[in-house]
DRENDO-1510 file (C-alpha; in Angstrom, 1 decimal, always signed):
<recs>
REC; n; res; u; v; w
REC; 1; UNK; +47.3; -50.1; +9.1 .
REC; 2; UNK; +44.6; -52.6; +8.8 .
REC; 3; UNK; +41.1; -52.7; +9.1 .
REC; 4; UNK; +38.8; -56.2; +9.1 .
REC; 5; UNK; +35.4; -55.7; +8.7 .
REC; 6; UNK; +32.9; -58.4; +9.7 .
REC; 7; UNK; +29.3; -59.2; +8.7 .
REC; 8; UNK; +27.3; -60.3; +5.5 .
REC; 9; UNK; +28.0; -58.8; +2.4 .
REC; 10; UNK; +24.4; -57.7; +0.2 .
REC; 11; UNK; +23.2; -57.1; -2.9 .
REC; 12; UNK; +20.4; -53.9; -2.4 .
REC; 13; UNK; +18.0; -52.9; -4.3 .
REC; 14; UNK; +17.4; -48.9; -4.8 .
REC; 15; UNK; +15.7; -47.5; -8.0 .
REC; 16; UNK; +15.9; -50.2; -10.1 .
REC; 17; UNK; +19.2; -50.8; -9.8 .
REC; 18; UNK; +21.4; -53.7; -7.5 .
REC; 19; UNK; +24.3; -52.4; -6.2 .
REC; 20; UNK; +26.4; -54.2; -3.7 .
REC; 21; UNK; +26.2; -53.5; -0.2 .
REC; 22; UNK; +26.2; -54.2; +3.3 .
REC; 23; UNK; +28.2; -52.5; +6.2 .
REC; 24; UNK; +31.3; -54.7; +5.3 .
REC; 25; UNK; +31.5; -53.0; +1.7 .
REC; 26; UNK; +31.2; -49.7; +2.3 .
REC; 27; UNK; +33.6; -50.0; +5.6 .
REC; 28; UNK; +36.3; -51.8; +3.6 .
REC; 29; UNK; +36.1; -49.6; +0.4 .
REC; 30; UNK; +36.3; -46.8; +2.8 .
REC; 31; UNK; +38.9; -47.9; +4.8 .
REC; 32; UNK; +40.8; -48.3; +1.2 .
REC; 33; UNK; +40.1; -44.6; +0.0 .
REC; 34; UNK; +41.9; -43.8; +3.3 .
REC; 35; UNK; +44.9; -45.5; +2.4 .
REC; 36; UNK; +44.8; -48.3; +4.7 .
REC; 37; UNK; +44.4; -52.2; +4.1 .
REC; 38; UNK; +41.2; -53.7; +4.4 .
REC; 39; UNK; +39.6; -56.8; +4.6 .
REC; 40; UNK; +36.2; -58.6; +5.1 .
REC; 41; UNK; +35.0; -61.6; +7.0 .
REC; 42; UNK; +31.7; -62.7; +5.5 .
REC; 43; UNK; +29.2; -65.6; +4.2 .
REC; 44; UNK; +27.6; -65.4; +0.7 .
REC; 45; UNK; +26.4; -67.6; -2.5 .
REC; 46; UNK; +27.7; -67.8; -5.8 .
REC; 47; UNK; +26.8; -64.6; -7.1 .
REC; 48; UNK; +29.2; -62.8; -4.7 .
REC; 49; UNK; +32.5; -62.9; -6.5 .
REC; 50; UNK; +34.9; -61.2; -4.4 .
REC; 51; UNK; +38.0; -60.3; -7.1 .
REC; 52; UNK; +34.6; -58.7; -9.0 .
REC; 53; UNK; +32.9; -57.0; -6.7 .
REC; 54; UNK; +35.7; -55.6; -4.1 .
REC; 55; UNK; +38.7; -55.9; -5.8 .
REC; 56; UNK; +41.9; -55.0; -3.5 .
REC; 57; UNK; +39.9; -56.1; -0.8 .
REC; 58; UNK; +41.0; -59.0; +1.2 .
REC; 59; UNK; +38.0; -60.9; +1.5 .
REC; 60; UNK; +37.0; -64.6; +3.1 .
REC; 61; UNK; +34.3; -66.4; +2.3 .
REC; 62; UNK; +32.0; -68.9; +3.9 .
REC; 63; UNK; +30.0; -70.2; +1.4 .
REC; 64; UNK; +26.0; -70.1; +1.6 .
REC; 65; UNK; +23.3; -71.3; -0.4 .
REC; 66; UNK; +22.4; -67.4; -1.0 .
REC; 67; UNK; +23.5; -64.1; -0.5 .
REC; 68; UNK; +21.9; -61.4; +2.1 .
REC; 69; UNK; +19.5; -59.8; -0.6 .
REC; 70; UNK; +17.4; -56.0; +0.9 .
REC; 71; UNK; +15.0; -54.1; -1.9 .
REC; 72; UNK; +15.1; -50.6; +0.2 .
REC; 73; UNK; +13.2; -47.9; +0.0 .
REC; 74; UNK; +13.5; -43.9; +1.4 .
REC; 75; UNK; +10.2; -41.3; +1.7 .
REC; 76; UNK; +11.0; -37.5; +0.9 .
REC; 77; UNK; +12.2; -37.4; +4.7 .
REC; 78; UNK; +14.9; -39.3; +4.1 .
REC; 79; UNK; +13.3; -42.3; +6.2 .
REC; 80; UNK; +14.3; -46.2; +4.4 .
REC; 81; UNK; +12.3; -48.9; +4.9 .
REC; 82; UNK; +13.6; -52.4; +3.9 .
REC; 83; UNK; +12.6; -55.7; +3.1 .
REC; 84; UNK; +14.8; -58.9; +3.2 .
REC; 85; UNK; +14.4; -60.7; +0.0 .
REC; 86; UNK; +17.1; -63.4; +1.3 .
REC; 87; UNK; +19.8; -64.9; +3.9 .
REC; 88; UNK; +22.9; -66.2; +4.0 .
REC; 89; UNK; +23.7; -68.1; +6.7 .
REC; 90; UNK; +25.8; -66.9; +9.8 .
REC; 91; UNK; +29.1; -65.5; +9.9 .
REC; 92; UNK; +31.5; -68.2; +11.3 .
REC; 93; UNK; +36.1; -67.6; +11.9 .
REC; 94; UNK; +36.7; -70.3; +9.9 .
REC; 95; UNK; +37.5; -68.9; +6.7 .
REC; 96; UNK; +39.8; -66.4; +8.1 .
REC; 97; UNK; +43.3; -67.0; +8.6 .
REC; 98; UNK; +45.4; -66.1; +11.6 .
REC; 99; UNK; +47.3; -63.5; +10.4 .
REC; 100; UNK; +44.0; -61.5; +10.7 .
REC; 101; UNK; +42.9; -61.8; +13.8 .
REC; 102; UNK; +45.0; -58.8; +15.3 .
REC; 103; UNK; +43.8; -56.1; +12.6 .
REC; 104; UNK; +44.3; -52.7; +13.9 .
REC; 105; UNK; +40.8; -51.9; +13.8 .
REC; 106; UNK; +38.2; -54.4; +13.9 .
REC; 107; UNK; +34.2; -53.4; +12.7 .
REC; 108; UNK; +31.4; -55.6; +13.2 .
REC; 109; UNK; +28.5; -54.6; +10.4 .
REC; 110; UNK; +26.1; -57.4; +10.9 .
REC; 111; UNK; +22.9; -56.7; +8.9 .
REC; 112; UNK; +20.2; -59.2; +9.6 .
REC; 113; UNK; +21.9; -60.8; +13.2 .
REC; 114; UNK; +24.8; -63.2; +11.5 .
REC; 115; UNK; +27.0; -62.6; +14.2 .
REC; 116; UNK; +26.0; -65.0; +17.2 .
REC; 117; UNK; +27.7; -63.6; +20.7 .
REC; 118; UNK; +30.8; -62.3; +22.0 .
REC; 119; UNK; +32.7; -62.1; +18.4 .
REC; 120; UNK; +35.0; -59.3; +19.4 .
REC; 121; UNK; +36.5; -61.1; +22.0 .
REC; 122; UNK; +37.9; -63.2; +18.7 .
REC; 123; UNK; +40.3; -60.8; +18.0 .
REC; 124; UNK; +43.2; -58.8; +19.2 .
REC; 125; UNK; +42.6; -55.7; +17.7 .
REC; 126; UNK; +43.4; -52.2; +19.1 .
REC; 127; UNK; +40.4; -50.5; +18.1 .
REC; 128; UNK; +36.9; -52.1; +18.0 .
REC; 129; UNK; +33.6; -50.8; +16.8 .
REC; 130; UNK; +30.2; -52.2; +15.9 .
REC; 131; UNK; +27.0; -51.0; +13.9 .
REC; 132; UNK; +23.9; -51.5; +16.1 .
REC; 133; UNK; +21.9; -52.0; +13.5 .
REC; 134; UNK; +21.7; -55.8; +12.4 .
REC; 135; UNK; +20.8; -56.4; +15.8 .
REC; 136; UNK; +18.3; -54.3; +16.0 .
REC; 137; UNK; +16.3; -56.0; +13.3 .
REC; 138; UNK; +13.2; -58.3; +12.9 .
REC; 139; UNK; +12.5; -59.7; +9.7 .
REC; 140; UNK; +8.7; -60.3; +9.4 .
REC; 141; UNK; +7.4; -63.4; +7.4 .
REC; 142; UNK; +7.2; -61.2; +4.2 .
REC; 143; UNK; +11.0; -60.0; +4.3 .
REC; 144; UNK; +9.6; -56.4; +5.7 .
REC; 145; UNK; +12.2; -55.0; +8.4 .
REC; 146; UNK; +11.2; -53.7; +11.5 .
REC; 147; UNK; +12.7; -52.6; +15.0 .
REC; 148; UNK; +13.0; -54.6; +17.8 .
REC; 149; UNK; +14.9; -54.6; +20.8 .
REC; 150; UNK; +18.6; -56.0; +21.3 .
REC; 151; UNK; +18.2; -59.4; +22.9 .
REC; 152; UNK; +21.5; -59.6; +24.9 .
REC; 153; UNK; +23.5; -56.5; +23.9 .
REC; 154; UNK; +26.0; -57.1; +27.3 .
REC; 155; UNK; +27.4; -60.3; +25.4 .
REC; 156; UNK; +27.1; -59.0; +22.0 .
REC; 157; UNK; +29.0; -55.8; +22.5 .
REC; 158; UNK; +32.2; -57.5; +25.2 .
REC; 159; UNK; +35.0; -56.0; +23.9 .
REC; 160; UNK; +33.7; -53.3; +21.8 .
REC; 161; UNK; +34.7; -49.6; +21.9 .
REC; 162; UNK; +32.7; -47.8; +19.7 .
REC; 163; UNK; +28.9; -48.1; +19.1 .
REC; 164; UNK; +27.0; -46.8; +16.1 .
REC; 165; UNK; +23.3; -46.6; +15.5 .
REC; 166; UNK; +21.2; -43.8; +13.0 .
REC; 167; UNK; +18.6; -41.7; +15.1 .
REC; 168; UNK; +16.4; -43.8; +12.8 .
REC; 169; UNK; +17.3; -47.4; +13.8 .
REC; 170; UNK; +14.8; -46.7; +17.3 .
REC; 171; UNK; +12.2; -44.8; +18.3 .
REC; 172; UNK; +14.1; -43.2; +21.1 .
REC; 173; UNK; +17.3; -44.0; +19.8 .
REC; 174; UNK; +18.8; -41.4; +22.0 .
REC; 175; UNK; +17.6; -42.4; +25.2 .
REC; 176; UNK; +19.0; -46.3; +24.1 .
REC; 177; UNK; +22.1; -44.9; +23.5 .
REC; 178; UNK; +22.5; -43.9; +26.8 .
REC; 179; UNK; +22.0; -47.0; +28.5 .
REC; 180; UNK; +24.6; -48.8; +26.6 .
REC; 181; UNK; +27.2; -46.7; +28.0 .
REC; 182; UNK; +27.2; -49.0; +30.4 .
REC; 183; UNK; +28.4; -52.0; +28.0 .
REC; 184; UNK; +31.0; -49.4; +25.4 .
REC; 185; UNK; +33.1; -45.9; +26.6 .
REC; 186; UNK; +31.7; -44.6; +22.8 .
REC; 187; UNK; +28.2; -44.3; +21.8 .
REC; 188; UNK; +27.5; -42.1; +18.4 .
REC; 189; UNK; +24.2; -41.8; +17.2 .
REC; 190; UNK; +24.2; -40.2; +13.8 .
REC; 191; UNK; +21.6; -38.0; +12.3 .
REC; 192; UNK; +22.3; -37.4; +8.7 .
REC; 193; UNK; +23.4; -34.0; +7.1 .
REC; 194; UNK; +23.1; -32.7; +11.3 .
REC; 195; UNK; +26.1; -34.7; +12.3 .
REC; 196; UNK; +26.4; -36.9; +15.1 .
REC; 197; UNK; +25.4; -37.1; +18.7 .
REC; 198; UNK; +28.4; -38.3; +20.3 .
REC; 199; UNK; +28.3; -39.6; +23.7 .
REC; 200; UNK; +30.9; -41.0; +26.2 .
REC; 201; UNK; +31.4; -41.7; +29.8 .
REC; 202; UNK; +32.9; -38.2; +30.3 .
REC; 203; UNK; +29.7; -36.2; +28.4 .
REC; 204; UNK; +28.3; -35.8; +25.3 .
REC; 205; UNK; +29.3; -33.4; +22.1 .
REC; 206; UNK; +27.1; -32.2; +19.5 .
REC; 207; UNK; +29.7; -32.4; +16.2 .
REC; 208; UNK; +27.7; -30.5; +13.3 .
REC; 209; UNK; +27.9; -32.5; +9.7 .
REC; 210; UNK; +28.5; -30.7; +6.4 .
REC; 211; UNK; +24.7; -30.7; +4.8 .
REC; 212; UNK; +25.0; -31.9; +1.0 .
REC; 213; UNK; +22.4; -33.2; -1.7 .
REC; 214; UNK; +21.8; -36.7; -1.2 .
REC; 215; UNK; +21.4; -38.8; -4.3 .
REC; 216; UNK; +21.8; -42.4; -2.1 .
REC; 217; UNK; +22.2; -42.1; +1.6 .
REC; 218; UNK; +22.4; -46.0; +1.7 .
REC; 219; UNK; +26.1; -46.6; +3.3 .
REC; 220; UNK; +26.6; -43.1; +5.0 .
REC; 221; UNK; +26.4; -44.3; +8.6 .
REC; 222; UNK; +28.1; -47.5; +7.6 .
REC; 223; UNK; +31.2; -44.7; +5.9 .
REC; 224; UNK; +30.6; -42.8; +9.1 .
REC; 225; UNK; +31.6; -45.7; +11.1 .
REC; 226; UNK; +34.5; -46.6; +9.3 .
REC; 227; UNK; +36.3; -42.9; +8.9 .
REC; 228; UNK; +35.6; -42.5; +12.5 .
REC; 229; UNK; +37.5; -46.1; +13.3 .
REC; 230; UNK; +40.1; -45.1; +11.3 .
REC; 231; UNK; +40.6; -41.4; +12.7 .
REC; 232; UNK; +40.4; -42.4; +15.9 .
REC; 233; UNK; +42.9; -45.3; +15.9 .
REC; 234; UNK; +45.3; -42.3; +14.0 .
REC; 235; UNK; +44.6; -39.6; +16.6 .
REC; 236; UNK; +43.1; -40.7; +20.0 .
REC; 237; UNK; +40.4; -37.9; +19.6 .
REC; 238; UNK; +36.9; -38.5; +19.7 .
REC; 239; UNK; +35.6; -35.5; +18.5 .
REC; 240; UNK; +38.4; -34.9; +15.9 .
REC; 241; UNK; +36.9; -38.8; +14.6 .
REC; 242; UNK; +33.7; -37.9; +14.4 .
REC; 243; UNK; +34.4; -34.5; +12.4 .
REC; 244; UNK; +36.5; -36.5; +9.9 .
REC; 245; UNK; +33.7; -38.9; +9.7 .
REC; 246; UNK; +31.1; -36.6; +9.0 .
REC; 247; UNK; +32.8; -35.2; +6.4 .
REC; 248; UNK; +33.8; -38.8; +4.8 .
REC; 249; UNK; +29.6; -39.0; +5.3 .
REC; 250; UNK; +28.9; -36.3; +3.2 .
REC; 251; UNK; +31.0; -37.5; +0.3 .
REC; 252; UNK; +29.0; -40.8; +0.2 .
REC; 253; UNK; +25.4; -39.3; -0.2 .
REC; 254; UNK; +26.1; -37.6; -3.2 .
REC; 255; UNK; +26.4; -40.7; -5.4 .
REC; 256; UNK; +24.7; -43.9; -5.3 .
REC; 257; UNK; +25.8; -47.2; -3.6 .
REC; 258; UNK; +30.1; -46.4; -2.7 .
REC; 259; UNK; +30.8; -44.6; -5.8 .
REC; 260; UNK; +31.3; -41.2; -4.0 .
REC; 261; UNK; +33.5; -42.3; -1.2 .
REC; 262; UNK; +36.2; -39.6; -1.0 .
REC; 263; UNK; +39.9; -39.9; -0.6 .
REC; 264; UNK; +42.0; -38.3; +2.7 .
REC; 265; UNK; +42.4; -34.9; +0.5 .
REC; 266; UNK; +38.5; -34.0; -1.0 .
REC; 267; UNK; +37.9; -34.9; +3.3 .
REC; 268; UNK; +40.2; -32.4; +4.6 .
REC; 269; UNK; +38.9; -30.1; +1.7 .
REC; 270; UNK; +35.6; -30.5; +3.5 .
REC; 271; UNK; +36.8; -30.6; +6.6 .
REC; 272; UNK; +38.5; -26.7; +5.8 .
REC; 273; UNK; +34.9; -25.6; +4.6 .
REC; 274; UNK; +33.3; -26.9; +8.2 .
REC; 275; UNK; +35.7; -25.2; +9.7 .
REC; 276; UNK; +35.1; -22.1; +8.2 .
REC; 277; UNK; +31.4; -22.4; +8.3 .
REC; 278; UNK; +31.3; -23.0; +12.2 .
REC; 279; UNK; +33.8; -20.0; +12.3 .
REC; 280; UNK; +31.3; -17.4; +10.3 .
REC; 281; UNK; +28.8; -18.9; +13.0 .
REC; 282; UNK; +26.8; -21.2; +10.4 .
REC; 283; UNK; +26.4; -23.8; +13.2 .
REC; 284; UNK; +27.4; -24.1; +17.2 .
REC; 285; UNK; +29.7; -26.5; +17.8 .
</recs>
């Protein structure tokens, strides 16, 4: 099984340390833990070295005069703000070679709006996905990120399956995520140690998280959307992803940047705990 992620890879910022990031990263590396091959589609400068930084990782490179920089910054909410210290420049095919354009799952992470239009439609994948979030960005004058609404989400989002945005990307991020199950069958809207909102054409579930202590909740929605890719394209069931997802979630808070992503048996150790929980009546399913 393969999964190809696409988007910018990034260097963050969080308490005085750079880690690497970016949806890409933390889907790929997760998409490892799981057993499965992945690779990345991305643009970057120099200081992204690739054998370094994501090693048994197939990764292609279009080389750019920088890499996609973000200082971030959370309250005692849990709440991040950003600012975009720098760019690299748009995510184009031609670094990638043909033999993967047909991954079995195919992500889109953009970050800060490096993928231009119908990108999905690229590919012959079985399973595609895409975070909501780099489109959802405007990057003021000073770097400082802010919402704004997705210009042309119809074109953006042809071919896509599954859609995944934080309760914090919009204001009424709920309400949004309604209306754009008119352009994908799969809309999940997460909302940290809660669990996920997950909505489709045929009604919407509630799917309770496991609630842990969060050292670095950078990456968890971007590990959410990869475990649930993977699940899904394993098992067919939505709600069954999305459980499997949380619980790969949960592992990822607990250390900083992707060094807690947890393999297929501390999940299912988790997952046995949930279950047990929602069984003793901790939480309604």
């Amino acid at each position: 099984m393969r999964l190809l992620a696409v988007g910018h890879v990034t260097w963050d910022r969080l308490q005085d340390q750079e880690t690497l990031g970016g949806t890409v990263c933390y889907a790929a590396l997760t998409a490892r833990k799981l057993g499965w091959e992945a690779g990345v589609l991305t643009a970057a400068g120099a200081d992204f070295d690739p054998l370094r930084d994501l090693p048994g990782v197939a990764v292609f490179v279009e080389p750019s005069s920088a890499t996609t920089r973000f200082v971030n910054l959370y309250d005692s909410e849990g709440r991040r703000s950003q600012a975009l210290a720098s760019r690299a420049q748009d995510v184009a095919l031609t670094a990638l070679p043909d033999a993967w354009r047909d991954p079995d799952v195919l992500l889109l992470g953009p970050v800060a709006g490096e993928l231009r239009g119908a990108f999905a439609t690229a590919f012959a994948a079985e399973v595609v996905g895409a975070t909501a979030q780099g489109w959802l960005r405007r990057f003021d004058p000073d770097g400082s990120v802010s919402p704004r609404e997705w210009p042309n989400p119809k074109a953006d989002l042809a071919g896509v399956h599954a859609l995944f945005l934080s309760e914090h990307d919009l204001p009424s991020a709920g309400e949004w995520a309604r209306k754009r199950l008119s352009n994908v069958p799969i809309v999940a809207v997460t909302r940290g140690w809660e669990g996920v909102t997950l909505l489709t054409r045929q009604g919407v579930h509630q799917v309770p998280g496991l609630p842990r202590s969060e050292m670095d909740a950078t990456g968890a929605g971007d590990v959410f959307a990869a475990a649930f890719l993977v699940s899904y394209r394993e098992t067919g069931d939505v709600v069954e992803a999305a459980a499997f997802a949380n619980c790969a979630a949960s592992c990822a808070v607990e250390a900083l940047g992707a060094q807690g992503l947890g393999d297929r048996g501390e999940i299912e150790k988790r997952l046995s705990l949930r279950r047990r929980l929602l069984e003793e009546g901790e939480w309604d399913e």
